[in-house]
C-alpha positions as CSV (number, residue, x, y, z in Angstrom):
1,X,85.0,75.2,110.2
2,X,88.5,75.2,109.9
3,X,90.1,78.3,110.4
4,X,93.5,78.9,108.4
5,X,93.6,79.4,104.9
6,X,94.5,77.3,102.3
7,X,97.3,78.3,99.7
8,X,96.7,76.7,96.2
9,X,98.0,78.0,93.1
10,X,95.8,79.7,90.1
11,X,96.7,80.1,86.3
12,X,95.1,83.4,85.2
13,X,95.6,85.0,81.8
14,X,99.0,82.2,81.5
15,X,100.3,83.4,84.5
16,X,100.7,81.7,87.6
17,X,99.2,82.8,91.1
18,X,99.1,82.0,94.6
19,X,95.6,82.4,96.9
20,X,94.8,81.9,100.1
21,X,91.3,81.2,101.0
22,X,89.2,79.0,103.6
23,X,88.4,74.9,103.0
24,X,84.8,76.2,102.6
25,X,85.7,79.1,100.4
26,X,87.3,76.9,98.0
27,X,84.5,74.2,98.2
28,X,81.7,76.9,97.2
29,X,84.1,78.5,94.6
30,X,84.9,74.6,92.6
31,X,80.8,74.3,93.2
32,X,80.1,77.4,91.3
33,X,82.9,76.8,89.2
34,X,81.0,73.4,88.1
35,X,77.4,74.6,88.1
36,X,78.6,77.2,85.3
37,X,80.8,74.8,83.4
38,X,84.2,76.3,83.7
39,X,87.3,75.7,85.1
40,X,88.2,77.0,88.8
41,X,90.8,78.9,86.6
42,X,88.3,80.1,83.8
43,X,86.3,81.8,86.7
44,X,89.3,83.2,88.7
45,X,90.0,85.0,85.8
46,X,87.0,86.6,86.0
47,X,86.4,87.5,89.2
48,X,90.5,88.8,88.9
49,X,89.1,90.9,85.3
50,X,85.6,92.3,88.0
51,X,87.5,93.4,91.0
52,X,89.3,96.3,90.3
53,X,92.1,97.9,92.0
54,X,90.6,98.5,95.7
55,X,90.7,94.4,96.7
56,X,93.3,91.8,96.9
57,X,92.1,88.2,94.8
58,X,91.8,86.2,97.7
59,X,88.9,88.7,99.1
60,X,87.4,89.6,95.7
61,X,87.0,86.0,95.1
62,X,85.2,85.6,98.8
63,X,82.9,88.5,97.9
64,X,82.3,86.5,95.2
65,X,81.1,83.5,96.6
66,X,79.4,85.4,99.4
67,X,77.0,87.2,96.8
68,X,76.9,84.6,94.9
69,X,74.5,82.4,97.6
70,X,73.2,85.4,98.6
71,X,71.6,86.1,95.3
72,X,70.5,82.5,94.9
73,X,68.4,82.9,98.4
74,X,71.1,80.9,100.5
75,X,72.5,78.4,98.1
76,X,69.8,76.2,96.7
77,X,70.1,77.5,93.0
């Protein structure tokens, strides 16, 4: 695993965005991303629309992806 995160830019509602997440972070978010048929951007959005006030982007979108596998039984769905 490699440790520091990666900074890649995000278009949400038209506007432009910066996050920084983890290599694998990114991989599982593009996965779910394709599995559902949207765009990396589409599904930013609306984790960015879900996670309220209380968390930054970067971590909503980590809870995200954590809950994600975690509902599927460890990532085989």
């Amino acid at each position: 695993m490699k440790g520091r995160p990666v900074k890649r830019s995000l278009t949400l509602r038209g506007h432009r965005t910066s996050v920084s997440l983890e290599d694998e972070f990114w991989k599982a978010f593009r996965e779910i991303a394709a599995k559902r048929g949207v765009t990396v951007n589409a599904l930013a959005t609306e984790v960015d629309e879900a996670r309220g006030t209380q968390a930054g982007l970067a971590s909503a979108i980590r809870v995200f992806v954590l809950r994600h596998y975690q509902d599927r039984g460890g990532g085989d769905g």
